[in-house]
C-alpha positions as CSV (number, residue, x, y, z in Angstrom):
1,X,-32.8,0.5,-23.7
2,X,-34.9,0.1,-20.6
3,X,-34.3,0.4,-16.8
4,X,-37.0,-2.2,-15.5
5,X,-35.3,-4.1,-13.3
6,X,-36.2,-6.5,-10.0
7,X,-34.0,-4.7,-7.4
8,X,-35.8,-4.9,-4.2
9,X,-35.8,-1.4,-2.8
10,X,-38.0,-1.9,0.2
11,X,-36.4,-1.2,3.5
12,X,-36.3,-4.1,5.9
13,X,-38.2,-4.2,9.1
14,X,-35.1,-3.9,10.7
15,X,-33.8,-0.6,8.7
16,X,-37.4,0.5,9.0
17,X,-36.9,0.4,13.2
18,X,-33.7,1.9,12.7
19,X,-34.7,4.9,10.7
20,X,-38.2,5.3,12.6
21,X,-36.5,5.0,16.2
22,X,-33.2,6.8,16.2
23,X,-31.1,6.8,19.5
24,X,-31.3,10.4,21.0
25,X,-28.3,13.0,20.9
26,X,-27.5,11.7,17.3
27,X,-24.5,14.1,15.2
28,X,-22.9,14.6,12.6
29,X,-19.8,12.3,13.7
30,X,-22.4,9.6,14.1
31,X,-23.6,9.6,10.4
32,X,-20.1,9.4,9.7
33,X,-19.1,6.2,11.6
34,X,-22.8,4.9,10.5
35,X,-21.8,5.0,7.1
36,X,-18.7,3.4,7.1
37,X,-20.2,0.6,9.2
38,X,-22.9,-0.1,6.7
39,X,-20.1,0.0,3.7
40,X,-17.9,-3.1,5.5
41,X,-15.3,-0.9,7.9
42,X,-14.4,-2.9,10.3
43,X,-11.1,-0.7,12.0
44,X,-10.7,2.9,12.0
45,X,-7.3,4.2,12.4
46,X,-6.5,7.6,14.0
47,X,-4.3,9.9,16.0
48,X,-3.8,12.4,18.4
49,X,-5.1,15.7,17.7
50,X,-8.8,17.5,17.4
51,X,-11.1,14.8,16.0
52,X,-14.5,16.0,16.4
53,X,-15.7,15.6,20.1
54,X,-17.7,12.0,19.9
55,X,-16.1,9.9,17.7
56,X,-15.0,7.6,19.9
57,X,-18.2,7.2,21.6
58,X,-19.8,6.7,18.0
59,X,-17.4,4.3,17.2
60,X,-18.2,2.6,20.3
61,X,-21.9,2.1,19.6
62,X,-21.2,0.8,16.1
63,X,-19.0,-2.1,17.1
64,X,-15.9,-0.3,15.0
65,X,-12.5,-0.6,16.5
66,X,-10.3,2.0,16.7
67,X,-6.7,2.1,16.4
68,X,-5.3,4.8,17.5
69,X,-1.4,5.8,16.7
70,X,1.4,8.5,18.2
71,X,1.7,10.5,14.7
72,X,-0.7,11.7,12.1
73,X,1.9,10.3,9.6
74,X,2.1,6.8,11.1
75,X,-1.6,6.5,11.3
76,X,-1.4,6.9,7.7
77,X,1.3,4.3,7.3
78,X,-0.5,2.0,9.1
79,X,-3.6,2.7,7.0
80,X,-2.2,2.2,3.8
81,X,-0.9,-1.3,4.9
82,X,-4.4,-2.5,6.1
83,X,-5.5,-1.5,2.6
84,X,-2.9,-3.3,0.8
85,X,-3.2,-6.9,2.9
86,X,-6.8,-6.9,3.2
87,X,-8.2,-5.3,-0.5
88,X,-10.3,-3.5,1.7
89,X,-10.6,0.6,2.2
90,X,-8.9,2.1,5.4
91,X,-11.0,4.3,6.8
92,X,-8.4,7.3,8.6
93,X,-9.2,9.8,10.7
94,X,-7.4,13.3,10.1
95,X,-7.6,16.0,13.2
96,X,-8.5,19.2,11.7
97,X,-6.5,22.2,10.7
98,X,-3.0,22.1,9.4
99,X,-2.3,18.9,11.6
100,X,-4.1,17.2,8.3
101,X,-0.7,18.3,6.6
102,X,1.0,15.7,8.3
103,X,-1.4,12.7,6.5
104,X,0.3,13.9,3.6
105,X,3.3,11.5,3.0
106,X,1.7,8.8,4.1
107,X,-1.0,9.2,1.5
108,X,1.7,10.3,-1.0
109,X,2.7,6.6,-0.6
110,X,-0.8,5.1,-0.4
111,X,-1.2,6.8,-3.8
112,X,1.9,5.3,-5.6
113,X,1.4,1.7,-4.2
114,X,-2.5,1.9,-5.0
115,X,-3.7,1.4,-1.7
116,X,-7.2,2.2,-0.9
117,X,-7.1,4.7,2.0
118,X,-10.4,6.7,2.9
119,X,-9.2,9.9,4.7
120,X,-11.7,12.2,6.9
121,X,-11.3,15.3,7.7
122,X,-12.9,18.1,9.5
123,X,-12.7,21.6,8.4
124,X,-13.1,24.3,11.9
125,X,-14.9,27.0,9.8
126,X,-16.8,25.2,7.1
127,X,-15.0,27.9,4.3
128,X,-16.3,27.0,1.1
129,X,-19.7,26.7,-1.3
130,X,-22.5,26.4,1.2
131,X,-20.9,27.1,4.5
132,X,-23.0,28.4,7.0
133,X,-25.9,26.7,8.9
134,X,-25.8,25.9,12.9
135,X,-23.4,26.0,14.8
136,X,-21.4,27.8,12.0
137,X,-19.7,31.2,12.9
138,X,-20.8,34.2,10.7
139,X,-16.6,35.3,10.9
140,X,-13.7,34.9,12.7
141,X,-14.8,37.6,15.7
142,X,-17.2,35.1,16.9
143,X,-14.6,32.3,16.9
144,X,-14.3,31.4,20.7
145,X,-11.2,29.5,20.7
146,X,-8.1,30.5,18.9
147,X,-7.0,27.7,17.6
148,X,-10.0,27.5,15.0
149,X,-7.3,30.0,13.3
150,X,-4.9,27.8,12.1
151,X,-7.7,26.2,9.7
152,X,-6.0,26.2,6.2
153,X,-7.8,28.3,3.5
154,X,-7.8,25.4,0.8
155,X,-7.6,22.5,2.5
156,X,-9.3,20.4,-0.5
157,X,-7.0,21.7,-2.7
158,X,-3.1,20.5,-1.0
159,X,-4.9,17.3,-0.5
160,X,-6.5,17.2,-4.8
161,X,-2.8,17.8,-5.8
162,X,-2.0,14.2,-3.4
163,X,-5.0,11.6,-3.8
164,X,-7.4,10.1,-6.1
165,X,-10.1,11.8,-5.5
166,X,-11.4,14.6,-3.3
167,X,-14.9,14.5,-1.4
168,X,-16.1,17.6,0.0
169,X,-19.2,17.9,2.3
170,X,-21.3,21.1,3.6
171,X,-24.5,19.7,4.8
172,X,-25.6,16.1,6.9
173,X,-27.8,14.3,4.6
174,X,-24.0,14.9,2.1
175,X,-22.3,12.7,4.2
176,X,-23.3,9.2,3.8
177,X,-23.4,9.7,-0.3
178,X,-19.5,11.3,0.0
179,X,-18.8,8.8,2.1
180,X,-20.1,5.8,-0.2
181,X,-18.9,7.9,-3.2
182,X,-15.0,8.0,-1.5
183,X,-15.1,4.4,-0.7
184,X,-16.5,3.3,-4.2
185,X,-13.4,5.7,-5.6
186,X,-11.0,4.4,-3.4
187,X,-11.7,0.2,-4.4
188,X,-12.3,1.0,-8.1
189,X,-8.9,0.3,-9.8
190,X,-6.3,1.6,-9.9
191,X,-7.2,1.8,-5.6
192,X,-6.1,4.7,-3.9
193,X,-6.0,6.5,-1.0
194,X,-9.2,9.6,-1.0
195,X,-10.2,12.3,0.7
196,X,-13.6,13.4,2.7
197,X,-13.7,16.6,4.1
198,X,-16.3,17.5,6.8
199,X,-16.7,20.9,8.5
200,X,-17.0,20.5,12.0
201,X,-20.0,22.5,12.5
202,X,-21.4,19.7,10.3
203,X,-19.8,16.8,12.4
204,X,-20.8,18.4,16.0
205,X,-24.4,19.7,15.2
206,X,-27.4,17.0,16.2
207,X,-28.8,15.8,13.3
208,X,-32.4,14.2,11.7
209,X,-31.1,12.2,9.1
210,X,-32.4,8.9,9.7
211,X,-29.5,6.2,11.1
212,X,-27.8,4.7,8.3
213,X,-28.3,1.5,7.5
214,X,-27.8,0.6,3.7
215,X,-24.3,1.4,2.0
216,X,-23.6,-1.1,-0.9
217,X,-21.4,0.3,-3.7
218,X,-20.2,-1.7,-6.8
219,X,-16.4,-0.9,-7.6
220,X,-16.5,-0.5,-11.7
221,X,-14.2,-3.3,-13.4
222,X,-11.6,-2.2,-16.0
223,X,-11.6,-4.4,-18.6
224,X,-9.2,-4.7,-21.7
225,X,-10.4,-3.3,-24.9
226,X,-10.8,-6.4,-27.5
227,X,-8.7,-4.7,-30.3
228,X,-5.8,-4.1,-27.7
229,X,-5.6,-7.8,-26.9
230,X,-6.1,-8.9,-30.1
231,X,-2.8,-7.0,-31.3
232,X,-1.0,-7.9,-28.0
233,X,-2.2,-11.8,-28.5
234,X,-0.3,-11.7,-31.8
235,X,2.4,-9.9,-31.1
236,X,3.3,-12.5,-28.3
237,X,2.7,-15.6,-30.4
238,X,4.9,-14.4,-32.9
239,X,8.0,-13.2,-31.0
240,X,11.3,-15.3,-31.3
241,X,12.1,-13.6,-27.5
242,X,9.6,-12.0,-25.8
243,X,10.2,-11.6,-22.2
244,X,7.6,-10.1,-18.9
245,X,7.5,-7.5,-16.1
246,X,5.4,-8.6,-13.5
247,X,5.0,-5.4,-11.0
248,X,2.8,-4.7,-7.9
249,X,-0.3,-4.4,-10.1
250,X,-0.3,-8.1,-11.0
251,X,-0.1,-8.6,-7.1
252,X,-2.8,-6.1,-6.4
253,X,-5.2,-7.6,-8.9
254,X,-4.4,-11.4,-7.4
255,X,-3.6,-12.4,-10.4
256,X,-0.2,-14.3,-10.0
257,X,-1.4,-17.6,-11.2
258,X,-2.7,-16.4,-14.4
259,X,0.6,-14.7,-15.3
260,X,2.3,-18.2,-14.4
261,X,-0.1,-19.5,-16.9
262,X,0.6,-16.9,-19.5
263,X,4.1,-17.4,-19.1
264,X,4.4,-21.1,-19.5
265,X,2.5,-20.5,-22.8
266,X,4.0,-18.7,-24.4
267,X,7.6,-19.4,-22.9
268,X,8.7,-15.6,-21.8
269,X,11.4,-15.2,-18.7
270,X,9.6,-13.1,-15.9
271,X,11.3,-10.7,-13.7
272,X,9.3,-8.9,-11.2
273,X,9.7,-5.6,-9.9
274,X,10.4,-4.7,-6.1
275,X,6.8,-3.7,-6.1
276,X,5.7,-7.1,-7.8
277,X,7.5,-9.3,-4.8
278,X,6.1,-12.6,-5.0
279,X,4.0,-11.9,-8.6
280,X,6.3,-14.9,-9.7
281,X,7.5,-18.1,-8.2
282,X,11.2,-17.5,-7.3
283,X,12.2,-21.0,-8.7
284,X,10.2,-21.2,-11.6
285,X,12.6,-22.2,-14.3
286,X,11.6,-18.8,-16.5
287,X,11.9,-16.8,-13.3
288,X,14.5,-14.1,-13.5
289,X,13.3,-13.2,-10.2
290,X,13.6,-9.4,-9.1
291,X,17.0,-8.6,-10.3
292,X,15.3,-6.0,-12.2
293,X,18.5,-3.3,-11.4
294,X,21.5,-5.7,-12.7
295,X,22.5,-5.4,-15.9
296,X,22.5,-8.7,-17.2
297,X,18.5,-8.7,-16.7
298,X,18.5,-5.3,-18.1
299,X,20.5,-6.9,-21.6
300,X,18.0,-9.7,-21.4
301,X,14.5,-7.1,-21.6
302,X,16.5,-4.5,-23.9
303,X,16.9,-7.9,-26.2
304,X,13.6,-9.1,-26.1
305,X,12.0,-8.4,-29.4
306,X,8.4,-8.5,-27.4
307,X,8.8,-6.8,-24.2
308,X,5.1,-7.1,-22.0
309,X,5.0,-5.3,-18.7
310,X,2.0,-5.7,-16.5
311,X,1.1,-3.5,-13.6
312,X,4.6,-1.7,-13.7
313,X,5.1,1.7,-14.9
314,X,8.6,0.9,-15.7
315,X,10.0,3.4,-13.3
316,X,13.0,4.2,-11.6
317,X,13.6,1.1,-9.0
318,X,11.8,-1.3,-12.0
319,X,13.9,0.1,-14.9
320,X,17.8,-0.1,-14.2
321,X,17.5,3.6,-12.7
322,X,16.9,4.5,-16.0
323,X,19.5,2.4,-17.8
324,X,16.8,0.3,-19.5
325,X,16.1,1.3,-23.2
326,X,14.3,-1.4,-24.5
327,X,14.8,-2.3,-28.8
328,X,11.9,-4.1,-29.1
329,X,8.2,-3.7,-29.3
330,X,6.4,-3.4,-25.5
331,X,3.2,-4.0,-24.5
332,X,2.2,-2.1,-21.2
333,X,-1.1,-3.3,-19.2
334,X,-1.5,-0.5,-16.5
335,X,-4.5,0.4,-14.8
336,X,-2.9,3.8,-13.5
337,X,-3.8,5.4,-16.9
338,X,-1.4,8.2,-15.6
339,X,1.5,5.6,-16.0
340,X,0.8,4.0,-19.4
341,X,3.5,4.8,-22.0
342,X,5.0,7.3,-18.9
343,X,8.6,6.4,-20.1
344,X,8.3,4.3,-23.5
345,X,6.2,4.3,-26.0
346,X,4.4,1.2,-26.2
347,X,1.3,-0.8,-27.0
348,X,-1.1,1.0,-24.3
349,X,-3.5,-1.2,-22.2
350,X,-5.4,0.4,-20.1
351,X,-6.8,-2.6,-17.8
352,X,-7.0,-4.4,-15.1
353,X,-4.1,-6.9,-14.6
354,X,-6.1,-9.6,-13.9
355,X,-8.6,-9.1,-16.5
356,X,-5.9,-8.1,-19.4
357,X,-4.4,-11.7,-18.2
358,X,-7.5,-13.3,-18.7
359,X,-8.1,-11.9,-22.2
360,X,-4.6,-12.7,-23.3
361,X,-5.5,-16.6,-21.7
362,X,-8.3,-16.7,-23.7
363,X,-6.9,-15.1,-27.0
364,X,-3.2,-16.3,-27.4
365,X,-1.8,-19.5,-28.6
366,X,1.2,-21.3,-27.4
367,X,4.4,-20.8,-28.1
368,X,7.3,-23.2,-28.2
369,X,10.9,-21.9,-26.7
370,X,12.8,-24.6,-25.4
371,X,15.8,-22.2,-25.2
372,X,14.2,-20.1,-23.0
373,X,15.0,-21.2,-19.4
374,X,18.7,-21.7,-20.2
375,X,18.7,-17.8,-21.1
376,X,17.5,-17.5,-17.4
377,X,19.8,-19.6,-16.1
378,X,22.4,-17.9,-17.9
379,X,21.4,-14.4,-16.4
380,X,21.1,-15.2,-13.1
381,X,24.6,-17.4,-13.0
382,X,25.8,-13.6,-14.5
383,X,24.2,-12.0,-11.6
384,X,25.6,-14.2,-8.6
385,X,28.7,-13.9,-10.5
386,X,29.2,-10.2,-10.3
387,X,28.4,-10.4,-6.6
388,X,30.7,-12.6,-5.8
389,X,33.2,-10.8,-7.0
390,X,32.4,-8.0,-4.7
391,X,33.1,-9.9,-1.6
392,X,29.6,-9.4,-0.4
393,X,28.7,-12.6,1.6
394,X,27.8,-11.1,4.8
395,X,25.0,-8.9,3.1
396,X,23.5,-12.0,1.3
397,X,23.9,-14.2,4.3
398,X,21.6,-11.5,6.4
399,X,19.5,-11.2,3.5
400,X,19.0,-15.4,3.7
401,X,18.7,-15.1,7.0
402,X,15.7,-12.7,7.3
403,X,14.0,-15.4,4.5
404,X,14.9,-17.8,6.6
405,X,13.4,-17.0,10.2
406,X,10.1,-15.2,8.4
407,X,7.3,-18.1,7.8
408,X,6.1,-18.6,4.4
409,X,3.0,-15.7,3.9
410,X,4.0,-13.5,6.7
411,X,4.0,-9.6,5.3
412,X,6.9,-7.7,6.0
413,X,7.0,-4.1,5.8
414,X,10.7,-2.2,4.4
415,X,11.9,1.5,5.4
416,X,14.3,3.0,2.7
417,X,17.6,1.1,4.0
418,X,20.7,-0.9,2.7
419,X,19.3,-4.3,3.4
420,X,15.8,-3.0,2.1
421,X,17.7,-2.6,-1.7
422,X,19.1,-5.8,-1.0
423,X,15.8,-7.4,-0.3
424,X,14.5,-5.9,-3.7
425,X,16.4,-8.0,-5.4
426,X,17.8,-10.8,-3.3
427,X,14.8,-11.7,-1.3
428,X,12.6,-14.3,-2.0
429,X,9.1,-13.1,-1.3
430,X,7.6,-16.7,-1.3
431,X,4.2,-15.4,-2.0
432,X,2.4,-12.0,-3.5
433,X,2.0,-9.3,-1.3
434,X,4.4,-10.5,1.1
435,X,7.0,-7.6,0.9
436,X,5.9,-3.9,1.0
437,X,8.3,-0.7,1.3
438,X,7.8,2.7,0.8
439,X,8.9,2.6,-2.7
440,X,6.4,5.6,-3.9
441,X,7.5,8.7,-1.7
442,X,10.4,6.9,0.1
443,X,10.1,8.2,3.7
444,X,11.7,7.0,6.2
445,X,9.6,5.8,9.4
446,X,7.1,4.2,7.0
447,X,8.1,0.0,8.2
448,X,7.2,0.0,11.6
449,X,3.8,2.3,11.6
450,X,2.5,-0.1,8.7
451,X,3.3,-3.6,10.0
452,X,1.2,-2.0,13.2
453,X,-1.8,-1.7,10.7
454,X,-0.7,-5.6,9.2
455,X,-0.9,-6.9,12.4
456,X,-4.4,-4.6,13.1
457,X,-6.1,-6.5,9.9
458,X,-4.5,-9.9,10.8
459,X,-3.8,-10.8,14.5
460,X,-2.8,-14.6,13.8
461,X,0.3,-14.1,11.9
462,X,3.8,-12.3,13.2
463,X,4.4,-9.6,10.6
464,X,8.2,-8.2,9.9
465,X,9.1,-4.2,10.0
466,X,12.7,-3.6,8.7
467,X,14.3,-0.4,9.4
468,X,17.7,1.4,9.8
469,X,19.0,2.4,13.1
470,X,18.6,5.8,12.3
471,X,15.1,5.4,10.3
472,X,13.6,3.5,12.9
473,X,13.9,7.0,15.3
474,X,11.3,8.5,13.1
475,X,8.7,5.5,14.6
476,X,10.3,5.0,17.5
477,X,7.0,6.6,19.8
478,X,5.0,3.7,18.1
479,X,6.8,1.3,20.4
480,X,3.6,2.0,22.7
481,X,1.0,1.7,20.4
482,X,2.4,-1.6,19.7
483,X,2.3,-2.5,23.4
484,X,-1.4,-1.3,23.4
485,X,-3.0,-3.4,21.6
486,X,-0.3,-6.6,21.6
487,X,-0.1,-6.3,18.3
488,X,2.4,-9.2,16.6
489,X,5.0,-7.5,15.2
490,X,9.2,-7.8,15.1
491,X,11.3,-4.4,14.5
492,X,14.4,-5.3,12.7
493,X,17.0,-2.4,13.5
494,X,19.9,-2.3,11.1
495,X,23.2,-0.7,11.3
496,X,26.1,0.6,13.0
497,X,24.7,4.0,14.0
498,X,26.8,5.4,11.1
499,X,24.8,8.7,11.2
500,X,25.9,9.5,14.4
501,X,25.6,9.3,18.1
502,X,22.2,7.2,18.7
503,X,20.4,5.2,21.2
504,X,20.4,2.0,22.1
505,X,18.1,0.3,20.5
506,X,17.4,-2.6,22.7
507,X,17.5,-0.8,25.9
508,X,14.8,1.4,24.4
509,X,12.6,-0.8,23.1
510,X,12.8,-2.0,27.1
511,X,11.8,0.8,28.4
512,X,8.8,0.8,26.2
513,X,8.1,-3.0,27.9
514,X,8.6,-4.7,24.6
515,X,11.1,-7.3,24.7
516,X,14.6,-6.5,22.6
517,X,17.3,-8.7,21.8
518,X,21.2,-7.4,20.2
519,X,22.0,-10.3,17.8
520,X,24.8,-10.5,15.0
521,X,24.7,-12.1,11.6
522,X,25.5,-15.5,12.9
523,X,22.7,-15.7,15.3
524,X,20.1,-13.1,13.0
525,X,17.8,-16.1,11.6
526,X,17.7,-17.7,15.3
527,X,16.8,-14.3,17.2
528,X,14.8,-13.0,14.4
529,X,12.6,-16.3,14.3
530,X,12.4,-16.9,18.0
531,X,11.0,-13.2,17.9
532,X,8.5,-13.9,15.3
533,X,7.2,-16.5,17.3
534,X,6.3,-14.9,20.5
535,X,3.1,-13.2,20.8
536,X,2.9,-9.5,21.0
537,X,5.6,-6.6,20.1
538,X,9.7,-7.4,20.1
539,X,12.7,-5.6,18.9
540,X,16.1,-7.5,17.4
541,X,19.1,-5.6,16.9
542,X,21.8,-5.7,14.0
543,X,24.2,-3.8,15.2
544,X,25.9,-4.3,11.9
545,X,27.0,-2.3,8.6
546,X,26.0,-4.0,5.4
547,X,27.3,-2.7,2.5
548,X,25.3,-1.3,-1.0
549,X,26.8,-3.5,-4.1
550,X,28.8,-1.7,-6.9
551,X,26.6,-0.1,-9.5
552,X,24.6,-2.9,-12.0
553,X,25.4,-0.4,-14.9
554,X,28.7,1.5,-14.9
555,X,28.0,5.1,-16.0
């Protein structure tokens, strides 16, 4: 084996300059910024609290923009959604101390919907291998302000137990390497939010590293292994009713249209999961849509002698709540190798989505079922059956009202409400990756903080949050960040204040400056689209209780 190869390793004249010639007054906080500006970051997202004294100005001088939210929490949120509409990592700044706690959630969720966040955070005292070095404090006596006491002891260690992967840094010439190394964990699949961890003596001392310039990294692939989808390719030929899960991994990998290829092969019904919105066209005639928690679907998968689930880990919202026990044999491509086989036993992939579909493209043969899209029709006349026996039109009407006043490919963003379980199975997404909710640690305030970051990554399209009247209190203060940078994005406040005595909505969002409108079901897709289509922040109002279905699987 030999390592010649042709790379060109010479700096250019320009890095050359850059690295000969550094700008006076240079820190720690600069190499940081530097590096993520010479990996592709674009927006920084932070919040109030103590970042180290000059990031802003070394922002500044690199050209990054800075978003800056009320919360530590919703700076995550918003974080996480850049990362999932854009591919790209989020770079997030964390204030130091235990205010880093309140990042948790947020990356909780980044972590379960696989979106790549880069976290950085700045120890007060250094503690750990290495500490010391200027500007460091020998012990606490020295320690001028008191606040540098409230510096958690293991800070790495609550944050290992949360993200992918955990960076720590004691000396300058560490950071652009941790940095690069974070970014390349946080983009190699399964994505995933990660976390850097600077001391601040590091960050505020003036440095001699040179300015950097060069930050390339190559995200490793995960293919299939060849004996896996040789078995699987078999497997699927041969079935006499094999059926798919589609989930958010198919729609993280982009690889929707080679599932619709797969499908049409080898004639399997699809249902996608509330993660895997969009994954499938709604129409299709093989599409069981995402009715993934009625029963009917449920009979269908537990039937299929072949069961293949891509990019799901067949969890609670994607499995019945746990009704599902599948008879047949399943097939499980995950790239989360913590997820594969988490609840069945199964023919383990551990792969990319898109790559696994490719290898399947490439191995299986087709498959003749011209009975096939009758036993999705069948299922989903069962489905709309059992609703309307229910007397739930007015739910169903909202529900075809949000689809209808939100334009084909604009990402709406869900807090845990009544019409956010509706949408998980009613709504037609239109398109992958155009519904997101906080599906992974379920918290409420999530919607409106991360259609502020949607809107950050994409300022030409009107983006959806969704939240409860009582949910949307927990974002409520990010009605001015939303002012502040005129960022396009319609709160939808739902419900009848049935938690108690609450504001009102619209008059709030006022006296923020952002225009709010009260509508009612009748005149929902009007408002709502008429909203959408004015530039800049707005608020509709539902003042209206919607009702949860009767359970898909008695007992």
């Amino acid at each position: 084996m030999t390592h010649d190869h042709d790379l060109v390793l010479r700096p250019t004249a320009a890095q050359t300059e850059a690295a000969l010639d550094p700008p006076p007054g240079r820190t720690g906080t600069d190499l940081v910024v530097e590096t993520l500006a010479a990996l592709g970051a674009t927006t920084v997202f932070g919040a109030p609290g103590r970042p180290a004294p000059g990031v802003l100005d070394a922002l500044h001088r690199t050209g990054l923009r800075h978003v800056g939210l009320r919360t530590v929490c919703d700076a995550g949120f918003a974080a996480d959604a850049y990362g999932r509409v854009t591919g790209e990592a989020a770079p997030l700044l964390v204030p130091s101390g235990p205010g880093a706690l309140a990042a948790l959630a947020a990356l909780q969720e980044a972590r379960a919907a696989s979106a790549p966040v880069l976290a950085i955070g700045g120890q007060v005292t250094g503690a750990g291998p290495g500490h010391g070095g200027p500007g460091h404090p020998r012990d606490l006596s020295e320690l001028r302000d008191l606040s540098e006491l409230r510096e958690l002891p293991d800070r790495d260690g609550v944050f290992r137990g949360v993200v992918k992967s955990v960076h720590p840094v004691r000396t300058q010439s560490q950071i652009p390497s941790a940095i690069a190394e974070a970014w390349t964990s946080a983009l190699t699949v399964p994505h995933g939010p990660v976390w850097v961890d600077v001391p601040r003596h590091v960050l505020l001392a003036e440095t001699q590293v040179p300015v950097v310039t060069g930050g390339d990294t190559f995200p490793e692939e995960l293919p299939p292994r060849p004996e896996l989808t040789a078995v699987a390719a078999d497997l699927l030929v041969r079935a006499e009713r094999p059926a798919i899960v589609a989930g958010g991994g198919v729609v993280r990998a982009d690889a929707s249209g080679k599932l619709r290829q797969l499908a049409e092969r080898i004639q399997a019904p699809v249902v996608t999961t509330s993660g895997g919105k969009g994954a499938f066209p709604w129409t299709h005639p093989l599409s069981l849509r995402s009715w993934s928690a009625d029963r009917h679907t449920t009979e269908l998968l537990e039937d299929a002698d072949v069961l293949l689930v891509i990019g799901s880990g067949l969890g609670e919202l994607s499995s019945g709540h746990r009704a599902f026990e599948p008879r047949g044999r399943i097939v499980q491509i995950q790239a989360d190798l913590g997820k594969l086989e988490s609840h069945h036993p199964a023919l383990g992939i551990h792969a990319d989505a898109r790559l696994a579909l490719q290898a399947l493209l490439e191995t299986v043969g087709e498959r003749r079922d011209e009975a096939a899209p009758e036993r999705v029709r069948a299922v989903l006349s069962e489905a709309r059956a059992r609703l309307a026996a229910q007397d739930l039109t007015l739910e169903q009407d909202v529900v075809a009202a949000v689809r209808e006043a939100l334009p084909t490919g604009a990402p709406s963003f869900w807090d845990p409400t009544v019409l956010t379980c509706w949408a998980w199975s009613a709504l037609d997404a239109k398109a992958p990756g155009a519904m997101h909710s906080a599906q992974g640690a379920g918290v409420p305030g999530y919607g409106f903080p991360a259609a502020l970051g949607a809107a950050a990554a994409d300022p030409t399209r009107p983006v959806l949050a969704v939240s409860g009247d009582d949910g949307a209190l927990h974002a409520v203060a990010e009605l001015a960040t939303a002012l502040q940078y005129d960022l396009n994005v319609t709160w939808l406040v739902t419900g009848d204040g049935g938690h108690g005595t609450g504001p009102d909505h619209v008059a709030l969002a006022e006296s923020f400056g952002v225009p709010g409108v009260r509508t009612s079901p009748q005149t929902l897709a009007a408002d709502l689209a008429k909203a959408l289509a004015a530039p800049g922040p707005s608020v509709v109002v539902l003042p209206t209780a919607l009702r949860m279905p009767a359970p898909a699987h008695p007992g």
